[in-house]
DRENDO-1510 file (C-alpha; in Angstrom, 1 decimal, always signed):
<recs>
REC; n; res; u; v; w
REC; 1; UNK; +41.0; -107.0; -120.4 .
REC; 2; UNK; +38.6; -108.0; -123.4 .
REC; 3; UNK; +35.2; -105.8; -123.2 .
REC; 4; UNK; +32.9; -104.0; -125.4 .
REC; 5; UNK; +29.4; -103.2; -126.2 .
REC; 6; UNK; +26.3; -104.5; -127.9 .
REC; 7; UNK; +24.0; -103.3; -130.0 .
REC; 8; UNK; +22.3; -103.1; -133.1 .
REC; 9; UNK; +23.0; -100.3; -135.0 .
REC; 10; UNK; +25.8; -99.7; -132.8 .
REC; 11; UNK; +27.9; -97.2; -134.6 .
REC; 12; UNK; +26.8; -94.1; -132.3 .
REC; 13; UNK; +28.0; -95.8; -129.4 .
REC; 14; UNK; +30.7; -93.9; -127.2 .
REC; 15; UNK; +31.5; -96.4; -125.2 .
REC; 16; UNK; +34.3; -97.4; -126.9 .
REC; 17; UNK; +35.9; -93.7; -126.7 .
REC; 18; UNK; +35.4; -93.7; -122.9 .
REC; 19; UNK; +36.7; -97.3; -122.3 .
REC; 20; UNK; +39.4; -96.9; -124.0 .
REC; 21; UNK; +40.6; -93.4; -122.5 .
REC; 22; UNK; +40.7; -95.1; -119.4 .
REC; 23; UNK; +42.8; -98.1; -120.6 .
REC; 24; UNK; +45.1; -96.1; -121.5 .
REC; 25; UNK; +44.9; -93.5; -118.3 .
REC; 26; UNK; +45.6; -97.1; -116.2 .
REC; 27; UNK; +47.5; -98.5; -119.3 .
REC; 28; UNK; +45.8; -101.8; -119.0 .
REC; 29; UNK; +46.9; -104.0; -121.7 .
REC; 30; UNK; +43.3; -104.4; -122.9 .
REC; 31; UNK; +40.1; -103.9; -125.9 .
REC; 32; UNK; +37.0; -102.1; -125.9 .
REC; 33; UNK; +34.8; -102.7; -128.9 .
REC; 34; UNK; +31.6; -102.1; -130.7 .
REC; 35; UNK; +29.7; -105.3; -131.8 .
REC; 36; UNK; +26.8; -105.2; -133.7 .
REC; 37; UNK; +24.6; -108.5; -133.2 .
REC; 38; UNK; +20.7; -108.5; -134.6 .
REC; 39; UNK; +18.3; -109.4; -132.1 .
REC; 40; UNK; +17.7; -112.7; -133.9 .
REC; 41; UNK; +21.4; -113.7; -132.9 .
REC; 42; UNK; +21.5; -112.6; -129.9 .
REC; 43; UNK; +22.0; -115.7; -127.5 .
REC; 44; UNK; +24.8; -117.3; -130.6 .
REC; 45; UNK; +26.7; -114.1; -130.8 .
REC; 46; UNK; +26.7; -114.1; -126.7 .
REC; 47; UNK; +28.1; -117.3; -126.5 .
REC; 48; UNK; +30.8; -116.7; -128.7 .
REC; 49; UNK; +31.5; -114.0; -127.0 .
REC; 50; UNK; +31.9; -116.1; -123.7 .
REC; 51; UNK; +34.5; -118.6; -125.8 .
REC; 52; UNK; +36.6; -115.7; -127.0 .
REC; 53; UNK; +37.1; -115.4; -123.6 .
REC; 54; UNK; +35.4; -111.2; -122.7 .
REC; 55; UNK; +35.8; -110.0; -119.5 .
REC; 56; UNK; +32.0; -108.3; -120.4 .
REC; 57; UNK; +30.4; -106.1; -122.1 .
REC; 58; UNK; +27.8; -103.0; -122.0 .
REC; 59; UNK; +24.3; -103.2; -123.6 .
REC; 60; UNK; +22.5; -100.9; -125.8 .
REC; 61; UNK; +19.4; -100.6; -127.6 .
REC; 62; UNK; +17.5; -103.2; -128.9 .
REC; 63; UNK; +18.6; -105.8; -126.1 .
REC; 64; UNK; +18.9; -104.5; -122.8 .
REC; 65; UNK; +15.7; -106.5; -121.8 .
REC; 66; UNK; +16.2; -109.9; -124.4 .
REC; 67; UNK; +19.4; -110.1; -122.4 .
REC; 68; UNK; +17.6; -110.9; -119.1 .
REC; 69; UNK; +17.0; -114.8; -120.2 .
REC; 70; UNK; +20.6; -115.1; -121.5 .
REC; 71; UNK; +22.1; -113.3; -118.0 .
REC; 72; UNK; +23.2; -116.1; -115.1 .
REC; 73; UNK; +22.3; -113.7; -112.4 .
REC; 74; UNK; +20.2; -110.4; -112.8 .
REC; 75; UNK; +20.7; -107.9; -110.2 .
REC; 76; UNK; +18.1; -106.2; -107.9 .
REC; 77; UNK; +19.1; -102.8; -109.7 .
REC; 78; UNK; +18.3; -104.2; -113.0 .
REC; 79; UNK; +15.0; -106.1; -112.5 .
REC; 80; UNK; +13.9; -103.3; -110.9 .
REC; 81; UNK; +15.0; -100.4; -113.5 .
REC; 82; UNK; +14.2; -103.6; -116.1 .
REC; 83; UNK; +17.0; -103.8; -118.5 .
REC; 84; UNK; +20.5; -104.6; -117.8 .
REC; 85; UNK; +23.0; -102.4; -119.3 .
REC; 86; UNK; +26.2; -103.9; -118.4 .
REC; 87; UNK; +27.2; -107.8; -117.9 .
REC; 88; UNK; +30.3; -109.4; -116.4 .
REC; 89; UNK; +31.5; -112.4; -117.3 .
REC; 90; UNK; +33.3; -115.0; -114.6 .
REC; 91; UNK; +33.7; -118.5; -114.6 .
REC; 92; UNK; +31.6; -118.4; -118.7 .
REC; 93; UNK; +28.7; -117.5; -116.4 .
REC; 94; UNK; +26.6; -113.5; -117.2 .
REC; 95; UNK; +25.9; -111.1; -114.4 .
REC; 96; UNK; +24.4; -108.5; -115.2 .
REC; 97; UNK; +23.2; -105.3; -113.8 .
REC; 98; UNK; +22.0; -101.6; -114.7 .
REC; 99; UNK; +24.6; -98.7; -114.2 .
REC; 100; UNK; +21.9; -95.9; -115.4 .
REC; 101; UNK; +20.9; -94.7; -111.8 .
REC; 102; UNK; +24.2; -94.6; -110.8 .
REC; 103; UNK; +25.3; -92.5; -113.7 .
REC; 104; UNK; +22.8; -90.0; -113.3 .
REC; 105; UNK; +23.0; -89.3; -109.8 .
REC; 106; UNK; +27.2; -89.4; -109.8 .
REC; 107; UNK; +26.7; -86.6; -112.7 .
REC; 108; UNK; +24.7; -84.2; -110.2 .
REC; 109; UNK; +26.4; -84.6; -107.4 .
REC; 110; UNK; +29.6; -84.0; -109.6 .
REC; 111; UNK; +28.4; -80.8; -110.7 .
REC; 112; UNK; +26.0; -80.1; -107.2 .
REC; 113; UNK; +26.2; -80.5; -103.4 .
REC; 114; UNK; +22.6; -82.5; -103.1 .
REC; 115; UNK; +20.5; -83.9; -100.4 .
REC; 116; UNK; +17.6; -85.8; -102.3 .
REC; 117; UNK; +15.9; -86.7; -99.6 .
REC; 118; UNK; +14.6; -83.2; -98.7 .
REC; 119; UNK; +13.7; -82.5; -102.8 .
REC; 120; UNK; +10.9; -82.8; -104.4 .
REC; 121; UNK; +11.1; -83.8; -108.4 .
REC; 122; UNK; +9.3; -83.4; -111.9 .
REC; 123; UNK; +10.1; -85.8; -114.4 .
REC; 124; UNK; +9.6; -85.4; -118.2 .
REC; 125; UNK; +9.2; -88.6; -119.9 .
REC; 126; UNK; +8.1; -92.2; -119.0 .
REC; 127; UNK; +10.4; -94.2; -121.2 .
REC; 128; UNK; +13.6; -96.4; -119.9 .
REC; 129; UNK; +15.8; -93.9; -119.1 .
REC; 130; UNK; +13.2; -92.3; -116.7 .
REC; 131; UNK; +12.9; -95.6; -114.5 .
REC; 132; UNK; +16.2; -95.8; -114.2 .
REC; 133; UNK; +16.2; -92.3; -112.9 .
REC; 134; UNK; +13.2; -92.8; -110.4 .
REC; 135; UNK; +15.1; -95.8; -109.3 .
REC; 136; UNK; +17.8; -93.9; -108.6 .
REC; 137; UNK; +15.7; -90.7; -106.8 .
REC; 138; UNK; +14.0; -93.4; -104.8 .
REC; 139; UNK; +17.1; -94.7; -103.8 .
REC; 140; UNK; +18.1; -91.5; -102.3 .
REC; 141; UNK; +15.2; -91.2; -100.7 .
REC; 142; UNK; +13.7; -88.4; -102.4 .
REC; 143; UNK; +10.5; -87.0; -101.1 .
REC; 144; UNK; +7.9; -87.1; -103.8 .
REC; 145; UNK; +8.1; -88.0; -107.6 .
REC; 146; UNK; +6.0; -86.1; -110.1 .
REC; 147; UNK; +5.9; -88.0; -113.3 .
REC; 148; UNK; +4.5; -86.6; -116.3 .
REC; 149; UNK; +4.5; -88.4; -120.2 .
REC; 150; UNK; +2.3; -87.8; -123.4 .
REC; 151; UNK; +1.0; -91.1; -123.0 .
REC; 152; UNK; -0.5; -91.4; -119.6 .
REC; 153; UNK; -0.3; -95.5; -119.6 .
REC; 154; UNK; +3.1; -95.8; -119.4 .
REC; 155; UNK; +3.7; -93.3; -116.4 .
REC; 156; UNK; +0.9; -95.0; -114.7 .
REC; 157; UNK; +3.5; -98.3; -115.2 .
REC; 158; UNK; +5.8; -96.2; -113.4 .
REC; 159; UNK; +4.1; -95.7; -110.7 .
REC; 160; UNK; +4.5; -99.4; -109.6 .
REC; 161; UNK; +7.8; -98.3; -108.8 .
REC; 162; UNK; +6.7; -96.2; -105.5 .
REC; 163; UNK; +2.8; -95.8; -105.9 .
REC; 164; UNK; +3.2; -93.9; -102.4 .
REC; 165; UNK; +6.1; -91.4; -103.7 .
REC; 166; UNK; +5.2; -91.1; -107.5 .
REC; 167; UNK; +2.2; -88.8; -108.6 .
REC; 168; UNK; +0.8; -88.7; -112.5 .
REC; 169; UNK; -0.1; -85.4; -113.8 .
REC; 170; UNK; -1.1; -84.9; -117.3 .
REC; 171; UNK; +1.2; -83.7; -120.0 .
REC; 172; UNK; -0.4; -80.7; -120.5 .
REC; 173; UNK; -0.5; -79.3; -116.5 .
REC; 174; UNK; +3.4; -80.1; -116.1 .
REC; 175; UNK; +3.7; -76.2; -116.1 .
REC; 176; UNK; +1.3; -75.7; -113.0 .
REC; 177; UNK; +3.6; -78.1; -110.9 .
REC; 178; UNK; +7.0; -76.3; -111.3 .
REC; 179; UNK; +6.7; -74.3; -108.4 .
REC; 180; UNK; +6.2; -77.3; -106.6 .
REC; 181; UNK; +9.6; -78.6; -106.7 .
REC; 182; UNK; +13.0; -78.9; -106.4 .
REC; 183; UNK; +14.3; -80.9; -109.6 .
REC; 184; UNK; +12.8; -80.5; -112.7 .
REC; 185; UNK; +14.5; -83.9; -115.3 .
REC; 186; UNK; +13.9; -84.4; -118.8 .
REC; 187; UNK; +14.1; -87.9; -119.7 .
REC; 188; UNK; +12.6; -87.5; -123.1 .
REC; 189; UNK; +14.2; -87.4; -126.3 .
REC; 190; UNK; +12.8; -83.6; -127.3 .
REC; 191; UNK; +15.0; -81.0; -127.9 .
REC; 192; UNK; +17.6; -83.9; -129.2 .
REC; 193; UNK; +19.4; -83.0; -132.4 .
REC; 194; UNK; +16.9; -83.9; -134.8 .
REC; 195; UNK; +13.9; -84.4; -132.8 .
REC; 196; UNK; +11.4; -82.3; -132.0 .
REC; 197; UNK; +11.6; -79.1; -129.5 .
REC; 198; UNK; +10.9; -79.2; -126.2 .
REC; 199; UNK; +8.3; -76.5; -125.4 .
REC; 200; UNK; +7.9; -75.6; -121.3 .
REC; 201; UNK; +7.2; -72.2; -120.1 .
REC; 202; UNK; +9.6; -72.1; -116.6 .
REC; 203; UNK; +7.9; -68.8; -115.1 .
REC; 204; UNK; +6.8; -70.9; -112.0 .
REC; 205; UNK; +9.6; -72.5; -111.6 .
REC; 206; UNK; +11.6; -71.2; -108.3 .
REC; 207; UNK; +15.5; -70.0; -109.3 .
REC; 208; UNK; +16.8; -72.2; -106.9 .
REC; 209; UNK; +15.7; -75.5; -108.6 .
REC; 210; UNK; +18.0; -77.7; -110.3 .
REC; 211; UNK; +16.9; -78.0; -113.7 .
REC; 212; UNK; +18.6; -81.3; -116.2 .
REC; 213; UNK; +18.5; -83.3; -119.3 .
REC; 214; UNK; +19.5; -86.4; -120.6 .
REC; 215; UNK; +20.2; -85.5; -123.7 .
REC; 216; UNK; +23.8; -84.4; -124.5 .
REC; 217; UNK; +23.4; -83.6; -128.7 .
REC; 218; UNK; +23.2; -80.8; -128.3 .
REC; 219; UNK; +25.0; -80.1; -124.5 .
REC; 220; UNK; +23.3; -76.6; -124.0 .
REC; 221; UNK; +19.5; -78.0; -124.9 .
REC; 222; UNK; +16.4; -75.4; -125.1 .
REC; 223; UNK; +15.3; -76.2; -121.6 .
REC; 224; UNK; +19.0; -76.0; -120.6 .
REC; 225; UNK; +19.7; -72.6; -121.8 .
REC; 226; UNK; +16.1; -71.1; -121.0 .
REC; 227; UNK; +17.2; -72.6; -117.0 .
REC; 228; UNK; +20.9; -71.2; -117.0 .
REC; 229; UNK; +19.2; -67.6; -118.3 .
REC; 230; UNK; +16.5; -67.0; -115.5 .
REC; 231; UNK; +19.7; -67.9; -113.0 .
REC; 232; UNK; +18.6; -72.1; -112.2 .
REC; 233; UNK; +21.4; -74.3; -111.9 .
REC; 234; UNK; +21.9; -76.6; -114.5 .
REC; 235; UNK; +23.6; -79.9; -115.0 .
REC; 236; UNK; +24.3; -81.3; -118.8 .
REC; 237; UNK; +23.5; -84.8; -119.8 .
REC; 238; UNK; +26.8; -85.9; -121.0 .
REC; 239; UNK; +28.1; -86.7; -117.6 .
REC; 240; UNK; +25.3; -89.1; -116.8 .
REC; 241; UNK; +26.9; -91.0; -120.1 .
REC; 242; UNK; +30.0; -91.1; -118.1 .
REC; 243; UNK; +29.4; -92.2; -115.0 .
REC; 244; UNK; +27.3; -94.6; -115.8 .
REC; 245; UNK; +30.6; -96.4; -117.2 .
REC; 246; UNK; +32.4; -95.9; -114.3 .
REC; 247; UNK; +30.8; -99.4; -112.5 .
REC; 248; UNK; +31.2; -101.5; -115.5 .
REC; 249; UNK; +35.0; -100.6; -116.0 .
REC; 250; UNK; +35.6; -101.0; -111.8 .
REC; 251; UNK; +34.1; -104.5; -112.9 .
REC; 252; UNK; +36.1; -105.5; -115.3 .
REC; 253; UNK; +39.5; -104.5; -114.4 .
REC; 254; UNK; +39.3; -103.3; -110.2 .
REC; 255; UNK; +39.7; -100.1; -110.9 .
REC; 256; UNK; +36.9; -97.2; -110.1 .
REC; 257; UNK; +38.0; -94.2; -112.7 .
REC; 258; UNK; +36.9; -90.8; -112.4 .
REC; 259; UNK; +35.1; -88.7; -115.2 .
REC; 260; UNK; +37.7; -85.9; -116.4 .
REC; 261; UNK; +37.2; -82.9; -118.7 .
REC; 262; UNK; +39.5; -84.1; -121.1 .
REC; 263; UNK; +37.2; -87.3; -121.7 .
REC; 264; UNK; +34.3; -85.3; -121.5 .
REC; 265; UNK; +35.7; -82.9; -125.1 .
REC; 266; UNK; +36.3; -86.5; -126.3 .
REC; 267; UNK; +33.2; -88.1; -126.0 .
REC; 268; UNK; +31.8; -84.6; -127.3 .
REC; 269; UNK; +34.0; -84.6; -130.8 .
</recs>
């Protein structure tokens, strides 16, 4: 098994920690790497790929939409989400699909007994991570979608997703719409290591609601940690991370593997 995943920069990928923790789990006689290609070379460095003979390989930021035109076969999970994250190759032809919806709804049901389709949700963020997510809510069946960003345009794009299910609400009101439902996601990049706080006052959110966030540096977030005190159950955002590679292995080598706590303090190091 020959895999890996591409990016540029790629060196804060951890990919390569979870693949290859589950090669060796299996003990596959295989390779997971990093491989940094610039945009510009992105169709060459693919190809070669192909002759080298790679089983497939995951896709990170800058080219999980440039890889589209290079992709054989696009899947209706990735033109919908619109990127492709992962890609399997067969026959030197590129199938690819997106494993992000998957990934975040394997991590709460990991960690919670959920029916989506009686919840009601509030999503921080408009970016790609959040239309993988709504993907995956709508998938589920969920009951309504409220979608809030700081830049009201690209919720609105959103929207196209379910205009029936989805609801914009500006930034600034996201406080008056907690008590109004069941899931409250943040899909932004705030409260990161590095980035900016995320400031949100959960007084009117109910105790019962299941509050999350992507981000995993670091695991307990702000919004995290304000939710676990006030007595909400919370589920962290490294799991998403790691069941989102669950498909893509299962693709490559017929094998499904299961997220562990052991690979979880890996990943984390």
């Amino acid at each position: 098994m020959k895999a890996g995943v591409i990016g540029y920069p790629i060196q804060h990928s951890k990919s390569p920690v979870i693949h290859q923790y589950w090669l060796d789990k299996h003990k596959i006689n295989g390779s997971y790497q990093s491989i940094e290609i610039k945009p510009e070379n992105l169709e060459v460095k693919i190809r070669e790929l192909v002759n080298q003979g790679y089983n497939g390989f995951n896709v990170t930021i800058p080219h999980k939409e440039n890889i589209f035109k290079i992709c054989d076969e696009v899947n209706e999970a990735a033109k919908k989400i619109g990127a492709v994250n992962t890609v399997v190759i067969k026959d030197k032809k590129l199938f690819g699909t997106n494993t992000d919806a998957f990934g975040f709804i394997q991590n709460i049901k990991s960690c919670q007994p959920i029916d989506f389709s009686k919840k009601k949700a509030l999503i921080l963020g408009a970016g790609g991570a959040s239309r993988a997510i709504i993907f995956g809510l709508l998938e589920e069946g969920v009951q309504e979608i409220i979608l809030t960003n700081r830049t009201i345009e690209k919720a609105e794009k959103l929207k196209q997703l379910n205009p029936q299910k989805i609801k914009i609400i500006n930034w600034e009101e996201k406080e008056n719409f907690l008590n109004q439902v069941d899931l409250l996601i943040n899909t932004t990049s705030l409260g990161m290591k590095d980035q900016n706080p995320l400031t949100i006052n959960l007084e009117n959110l109910s105790s019962k609601a299941l509050v999350t966030d992507i981000v995993y540096n670091p695991l307990m977030t702000s919004l995290l940690t304000q939710a676990k005190d006030r007595g909400n159950p919370i589920v962290t955002g490294i799991g998403m991370l790691l069941h989102q590679a669950r498909p893509a292995f299962e693709a490559w080598t017929g094998i499904m593997p299961e997220v562990t706590k052991d690979l979880e303090q890996k990943v984390l190091l």
